[in-house]
C-alpha positions, 0 to 999 in steps of 0.5 A: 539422481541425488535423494536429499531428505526434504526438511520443514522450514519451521521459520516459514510455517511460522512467518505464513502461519502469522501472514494467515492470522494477520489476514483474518484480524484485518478481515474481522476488524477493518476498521481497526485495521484502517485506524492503525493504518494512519497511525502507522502512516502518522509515524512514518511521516514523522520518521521522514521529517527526521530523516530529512533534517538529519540528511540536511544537517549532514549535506551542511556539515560537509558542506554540500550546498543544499536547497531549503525545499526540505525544509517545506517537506519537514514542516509537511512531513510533521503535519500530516504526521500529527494530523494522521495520528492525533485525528486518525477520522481525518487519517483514514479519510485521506488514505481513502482518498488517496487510494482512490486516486491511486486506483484511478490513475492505475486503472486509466494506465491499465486502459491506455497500456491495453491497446499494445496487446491489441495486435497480439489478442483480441480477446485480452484486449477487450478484456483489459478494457473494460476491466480498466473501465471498470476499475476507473468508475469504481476508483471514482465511486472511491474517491467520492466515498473515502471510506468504501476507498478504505474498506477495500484497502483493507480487505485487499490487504487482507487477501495480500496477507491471506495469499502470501501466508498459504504461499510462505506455508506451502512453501515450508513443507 
């Protein structure tokens, strides 16, 4: 058996050590952290209109026949973009609302995926039921409610951000 001496990772410590402080200025602040998450939504809509008339110009330039669906992507993109940034209120509601219909629609697939694992387990079946069931009422408390829908966001980032800094710091050692 080959003893190799084990080293730090110095570069994960310090990428889980800044998951880990991320995690407790997303806990601290919240509501910063939602208004930053549409300023960051903001400005990736406005990359992808970008992004977007660049690939048409492109597909033009070599003459690639190109629908002009994009064009109503752009002029989208540019809204939202605007709208995300210059009213981050209207922003953070809609990330709100989008997250609760995300939930939704997750929660119910969760409901009808369980009946698979029906034959294999009874117990995990019921659980993955009402779990899903659950989950669907509170995406609805959500969508009703965009700021509780953003507040869990943000806390649910926040333990992403908490968990995978103790994973990256672990793993370092």
């Amino acid at each position: 058996m080959h003893n190799t001496p084990r080293r730090i990772n110095f570069l994960g410590m310090l990428t889980g050590i800044l998951f880990f402080i991320f995690a407790f200025v997303t806990f601290s602040q919240p509501i910063e952290t939602l208004i930053s998450l549409s300023y960051l939504f903001g400005i990736l809509a406005l990359i992808h209109a970008g992004t977007t008339i660049f690939g048409a110009w492109r597909a033009s330039r070599y003459g690639m026949q190109t629908s002009n669906w994009w064009i109503l992507s752009v002029v989208l993109d540019v809204i939202i973009g605007i709208v995300f940034i210059a009213h981050f209120v209207v922003g953070v509601g809609a990330i709100g609302i989008l997250f609760a219909i995300w939930f939704i629609f997750d929660s119910l697939g969760e409901v009808f995926l369980a009946r698979t694992i029906r034959p294999i387990s009874r117990g995990a079946y019921m659980v993955s039921i009402i779990f899903g069931v659950l989950s669907v009422i509170l995406g609805f408390i959500m969508l009703f409610s965009p700021i509780l829908a953003g507040t869990v966001l943000v806390y649910m980032i926040g333990f992403y951000m908490l968990v995978f800094g103790i994973v990256l710091i672990a793993r370092s050692l």
